[in-house]
N, C-alpha and C positions, 0 to 999 in steps of 0.2 A: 493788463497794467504794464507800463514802461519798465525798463529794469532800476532806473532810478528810485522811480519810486519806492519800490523794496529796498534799497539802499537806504534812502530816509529813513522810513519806518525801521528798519535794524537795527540805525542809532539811536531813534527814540527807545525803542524797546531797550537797548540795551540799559539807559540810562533810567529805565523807568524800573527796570530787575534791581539795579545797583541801589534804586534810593528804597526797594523795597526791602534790602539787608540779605539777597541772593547771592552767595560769594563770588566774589568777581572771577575767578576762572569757570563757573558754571554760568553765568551771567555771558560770557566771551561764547562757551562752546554752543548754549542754546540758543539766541541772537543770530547766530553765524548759521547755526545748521537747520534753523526754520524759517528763516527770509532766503538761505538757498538753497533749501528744497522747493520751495515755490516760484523761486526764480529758473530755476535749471532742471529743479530731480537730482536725481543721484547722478547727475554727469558730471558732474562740478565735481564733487569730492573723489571722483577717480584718482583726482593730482594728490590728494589730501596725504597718504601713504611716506610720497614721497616728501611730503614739506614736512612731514615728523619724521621722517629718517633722516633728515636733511639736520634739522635740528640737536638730535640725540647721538649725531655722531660730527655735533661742529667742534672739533678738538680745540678752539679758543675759549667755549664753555668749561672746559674741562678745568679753567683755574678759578674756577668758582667757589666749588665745594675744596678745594686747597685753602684761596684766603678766608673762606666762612670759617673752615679749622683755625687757621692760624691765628683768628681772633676771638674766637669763642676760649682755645686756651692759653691768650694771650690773658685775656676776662677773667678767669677761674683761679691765674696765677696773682691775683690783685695787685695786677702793672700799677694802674691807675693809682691807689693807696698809696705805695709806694711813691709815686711822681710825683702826688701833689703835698705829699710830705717834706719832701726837697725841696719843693720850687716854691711850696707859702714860705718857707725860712729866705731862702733866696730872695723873695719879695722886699725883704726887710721893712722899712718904714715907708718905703712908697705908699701913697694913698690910693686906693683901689689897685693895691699890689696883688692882694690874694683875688681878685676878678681879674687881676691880667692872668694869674699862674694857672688858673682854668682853664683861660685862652690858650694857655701854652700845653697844655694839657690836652685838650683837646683838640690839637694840632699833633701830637703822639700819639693818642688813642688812635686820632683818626687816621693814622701814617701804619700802625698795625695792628687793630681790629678792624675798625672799621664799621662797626656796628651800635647803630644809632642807640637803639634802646639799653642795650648795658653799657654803653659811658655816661648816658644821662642818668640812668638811675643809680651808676657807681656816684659820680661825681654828687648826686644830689644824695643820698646817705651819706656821704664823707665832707661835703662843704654846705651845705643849706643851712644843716642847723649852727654849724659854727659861724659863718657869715650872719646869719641874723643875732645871734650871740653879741658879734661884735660891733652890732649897729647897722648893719647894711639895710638897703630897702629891697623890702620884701620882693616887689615886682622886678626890681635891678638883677638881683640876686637870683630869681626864675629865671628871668628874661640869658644871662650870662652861661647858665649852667645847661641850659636846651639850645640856646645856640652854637657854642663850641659842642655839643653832644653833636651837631648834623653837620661837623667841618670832617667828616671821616665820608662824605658824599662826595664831595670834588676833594679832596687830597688824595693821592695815590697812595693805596691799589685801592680805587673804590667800583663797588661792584657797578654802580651806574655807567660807570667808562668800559666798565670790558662789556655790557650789554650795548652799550652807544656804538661800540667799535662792532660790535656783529651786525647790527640795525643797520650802520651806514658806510658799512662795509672799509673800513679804517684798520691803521694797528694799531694793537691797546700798548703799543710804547708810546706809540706818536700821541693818542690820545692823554698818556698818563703824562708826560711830557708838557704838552700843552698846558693841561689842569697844576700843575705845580705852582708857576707864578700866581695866577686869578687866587686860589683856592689860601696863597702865603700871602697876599693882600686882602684880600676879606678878613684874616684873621689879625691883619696889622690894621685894620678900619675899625674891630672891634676894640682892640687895644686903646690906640687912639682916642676912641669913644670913652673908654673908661678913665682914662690920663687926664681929658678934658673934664667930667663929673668932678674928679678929683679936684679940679682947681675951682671950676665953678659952685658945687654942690659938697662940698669934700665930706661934711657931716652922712653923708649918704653910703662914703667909699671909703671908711677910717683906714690908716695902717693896721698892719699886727702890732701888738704889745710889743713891749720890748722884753718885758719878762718871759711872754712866751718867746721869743726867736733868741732868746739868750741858753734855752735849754740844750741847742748843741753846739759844741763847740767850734771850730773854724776846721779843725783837722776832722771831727765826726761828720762835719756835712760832706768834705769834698769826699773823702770815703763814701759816703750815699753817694754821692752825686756818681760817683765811677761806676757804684754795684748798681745801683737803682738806673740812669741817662744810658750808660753803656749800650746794654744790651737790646734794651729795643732801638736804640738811635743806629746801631750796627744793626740790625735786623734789616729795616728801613733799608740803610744805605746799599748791603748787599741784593736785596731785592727789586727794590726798585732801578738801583743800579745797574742791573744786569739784565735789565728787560730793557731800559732806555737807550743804554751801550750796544744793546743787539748782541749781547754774549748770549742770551738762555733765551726762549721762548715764553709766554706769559705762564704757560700750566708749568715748567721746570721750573721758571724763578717760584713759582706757588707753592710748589712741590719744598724746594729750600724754606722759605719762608714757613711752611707747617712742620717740616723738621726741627727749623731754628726755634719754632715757639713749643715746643716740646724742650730741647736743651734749653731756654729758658727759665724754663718750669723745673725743672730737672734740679737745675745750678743753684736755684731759688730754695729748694727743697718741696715745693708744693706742688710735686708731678706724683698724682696717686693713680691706684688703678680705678678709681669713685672718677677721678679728675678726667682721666682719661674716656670711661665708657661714658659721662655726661657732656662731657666735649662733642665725642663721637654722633649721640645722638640727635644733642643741637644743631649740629652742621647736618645730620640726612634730613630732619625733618626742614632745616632752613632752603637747603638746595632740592628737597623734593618740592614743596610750594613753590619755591621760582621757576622752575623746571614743570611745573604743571599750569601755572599760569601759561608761561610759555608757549608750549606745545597746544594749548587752548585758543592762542592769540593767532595762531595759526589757520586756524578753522574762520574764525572773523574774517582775518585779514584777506582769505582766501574766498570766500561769500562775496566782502564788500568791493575784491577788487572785480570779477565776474559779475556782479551789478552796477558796473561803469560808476563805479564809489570815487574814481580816483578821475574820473570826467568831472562832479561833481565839484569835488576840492579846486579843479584846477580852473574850472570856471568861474569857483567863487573867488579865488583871488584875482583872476584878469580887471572883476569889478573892483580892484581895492585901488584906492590912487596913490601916486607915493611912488609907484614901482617893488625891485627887488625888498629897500629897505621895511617899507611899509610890511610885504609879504613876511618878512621875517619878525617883526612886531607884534604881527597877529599874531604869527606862532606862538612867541612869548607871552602873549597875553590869553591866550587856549590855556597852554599849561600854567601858564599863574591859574585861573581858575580852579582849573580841572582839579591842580592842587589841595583846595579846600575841601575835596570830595573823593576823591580817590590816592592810590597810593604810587610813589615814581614809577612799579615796576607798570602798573598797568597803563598810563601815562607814557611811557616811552614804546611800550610795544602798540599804543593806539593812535596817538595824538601824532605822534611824530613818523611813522609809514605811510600815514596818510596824506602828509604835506610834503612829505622828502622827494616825489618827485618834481613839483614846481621849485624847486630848489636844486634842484639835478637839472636842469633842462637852462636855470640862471648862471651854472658856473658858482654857485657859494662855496667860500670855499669850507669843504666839510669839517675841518678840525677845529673851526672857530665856530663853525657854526653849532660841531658839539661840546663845547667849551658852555658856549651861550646854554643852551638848554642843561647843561649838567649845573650851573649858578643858579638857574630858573629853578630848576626840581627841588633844593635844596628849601626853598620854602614851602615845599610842601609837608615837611616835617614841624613847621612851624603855624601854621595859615589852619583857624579853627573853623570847625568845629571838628573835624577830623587831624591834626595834626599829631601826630604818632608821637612828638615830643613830650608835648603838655600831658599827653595821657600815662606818658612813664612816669613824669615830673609829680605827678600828683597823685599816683600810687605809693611814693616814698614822701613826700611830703610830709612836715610836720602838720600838726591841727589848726595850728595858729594860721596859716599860709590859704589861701582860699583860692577856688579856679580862676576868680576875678582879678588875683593878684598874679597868678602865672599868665594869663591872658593879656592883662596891660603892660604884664616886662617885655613880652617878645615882639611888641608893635617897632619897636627902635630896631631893633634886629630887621626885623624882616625889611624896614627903611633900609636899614645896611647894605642888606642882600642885595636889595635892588637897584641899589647905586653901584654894587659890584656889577652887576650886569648891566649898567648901561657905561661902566667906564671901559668894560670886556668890549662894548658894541661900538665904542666912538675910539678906541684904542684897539685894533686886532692885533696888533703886534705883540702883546699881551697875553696871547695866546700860541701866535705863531712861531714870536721869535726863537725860543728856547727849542723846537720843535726841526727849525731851521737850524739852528746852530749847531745843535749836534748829529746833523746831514740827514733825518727822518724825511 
């Protein structure tokens, strides 16, 4: 049999392990290592050694498990609580004011955690029920709270850029760089979005009371605002700072950045040794799962390229018309799918190796091009039946609130997204300029 042909049937297989509920890094290593035994024997996996050592000693990985810490006890110090305590009073009587302060909110969270499923389920304990209190619509009010929850995916330091930046062999400044504009306008499109409800809809987006945002005074908030904005906004600025500037390398700024969210916690008073050893353990078990994926993606990727996998890719797009842009379309429209059914990390170590070289061979340029796919991924948190959002969203969820009503909020969103990605595509500069400017 051709080597293609095992190439096919791997993919199939693979997809057919994953819709069976086989965990996807076992789903990767078995796929890989029984379509290339049959294609090669054990002569293929001779290299195998070294593409895992290759792996577990790429020091850009190494800031991984840094920013998992820095937001797992950035989460435990209840940043979030605090934030959206100041910025609903700050809203004041704006209509769909406390749907912006989420937005804004989740442009902090996502700047120093970074982690989708405790800002969604922080924010959706802390604002759901009072948002529906105040009149809001149900599916608005889902829809708001899971999307700001997945803006901590393209805003820096998000883990998808420093994996994007090992994939297509980039630096995770230039790439975090990049992602700052795209990622600060998606969350001004949701704004936006809500500014407009307010006018059009406004019964949907009430203000706060006045009685409640009367409860602190002008001198009590700006004190919040100093104790509470402060310290993560300086966290932010010294980290990501210092990796864009080219002072620190990604793992040293990470390294500050898990220091700093410890003196956070510290200064807060909510830095215990309970705080500490559950931090600890959430980041080994978060960075071993990525790390096992990984090192699994490895074995596929190594299978599928020894069965002329990437002859296969490159001849199916020769057939696409259009040229370069179309080729890149397609990609987009893989990973929008793929979205619905699997999860970004497997998604960028699958979807995206396997195209990267007819994109390497056109000249793309790579930082926009991971711009593009790191906008794309973002709906995958969103995009059902599988989206990781709705599933947090509705483990805290009140009774009244139904799957049908988190499902219909985030259809606008996900409209969102995709207008963000196609204004990244018709605009690169969007991506580049910032990137260029500060001589990356």
């Amino acid at each position: 049999m051709p080597l293609e042909y095992y190439a096919v049937l791997m993919l199939a297989s693979f997809f057919v392990l994953l819709m069976a509920g086989i965990p996807v890094a076992m789903t990767l290593a078995v796929s890989g290592f029984v379509f290339g035994y049959l294609g090669f024997g054990m002569t293929l996996f001779n290299l195998l050694p070294h593409r895992l050592f290759g792996v577990v000693t790429n020091s850009t990985l190494l800031a991984i498990p840094l920013f998992v810490f820095m937001g797992m006890m950035l989460e435990r110090s209840k940043l979030a609580e605090d934030l959206m305590d100041v910025i609903g009073h700050l809203a004041g009587s704006l209509r769909g004011g406390l749907g912006i302060g989420i937005v804004l909110v989740g442009v902090l969270m996502g700047a120093t955690t970074g982690i989708v499923g405790a800002t969604v389920v922080t924010l959706g304990l802390l604002t759901l029920p009072g948002m529906l209190r105040r009149g809001y619509n149900k599916g608005l009010a889902c829809g708001v709270i899971c999307a700001s929850g997945t803006l901590g995916q393209i805003i820096p330091p998000s883990l998808i850029l420093i994996l994007l930046a090992d994939i297509l062999n980039e630096s995770v400044g230039t790439l975090f760089a990049a992602a700052m504009i795209p990622g600060l306008m998606l969350a001004g499109i949701y704004c936006v979005y809500i500014l407009v409800l307010g006018i059009v809809r406004p019964k949907e987006v009430p203000a706060i009371p006045a009685e409640e945002r009367a409860l602190l005074s002008g001198g009590q908030l700006a004190t919040k605002i100093f104790k509470v904005v402060a310290p993560p906004v300086g966290l932010v600025a010294a980290v990501l700072g210092s990796i864009i500037a080219g002072i620190a390398a990604p793992s040293e700024a990470a390294s500050m950045g898990a220091l700093g969210s410890i003196l956070i916690a510290a200064v807060t008073g909510r830095l215990s040794w309970r705080v500490l050893r559950e931090t600890c353990q959430a980041t080994v078990k978060t960075t071993a799962m990525m790390m096992f994926i990984l090192m699994c993606a490895q074995i596929f990727a190594l299978a599928f390229r020894g069965l002329q996998g990437e002859k296969i890719v490159h001849d199916l797009f020769a057939y696409l018309p259009g040229g370069i842009n179309a080729d890149i379309w397609f990609l987009m429209f893989i990973i929008f799918i793929l979205g619905f059914f699997i999860e970004w990390i497997e998604i960028s170590y699958i979807a995206v190796p396997l195209f990267l070289p007819v994109f390497t061979a056109a000249n793309v340029d790579m930082v926009w091009l991971a711009t593009l796919i790191c906008v794309n991924l973002q709906t995958s948190f969103l995009t059902p039946p599988f989206g990781w959002a709705l599933f947090f969203l509705r483990g805290v969820a009140p009774p009244e609130v139904t799957t049908g009503d988190i499902y219909r909020g985030i259809v606008p969103f996900v409209g969102m997204q995709v207008l963000a990605l196609v204004l990244v595509f018709a605009f690169p500069g969007l991506a580049t300029w910032l990137p260029k400017a500060i001589g990356w």
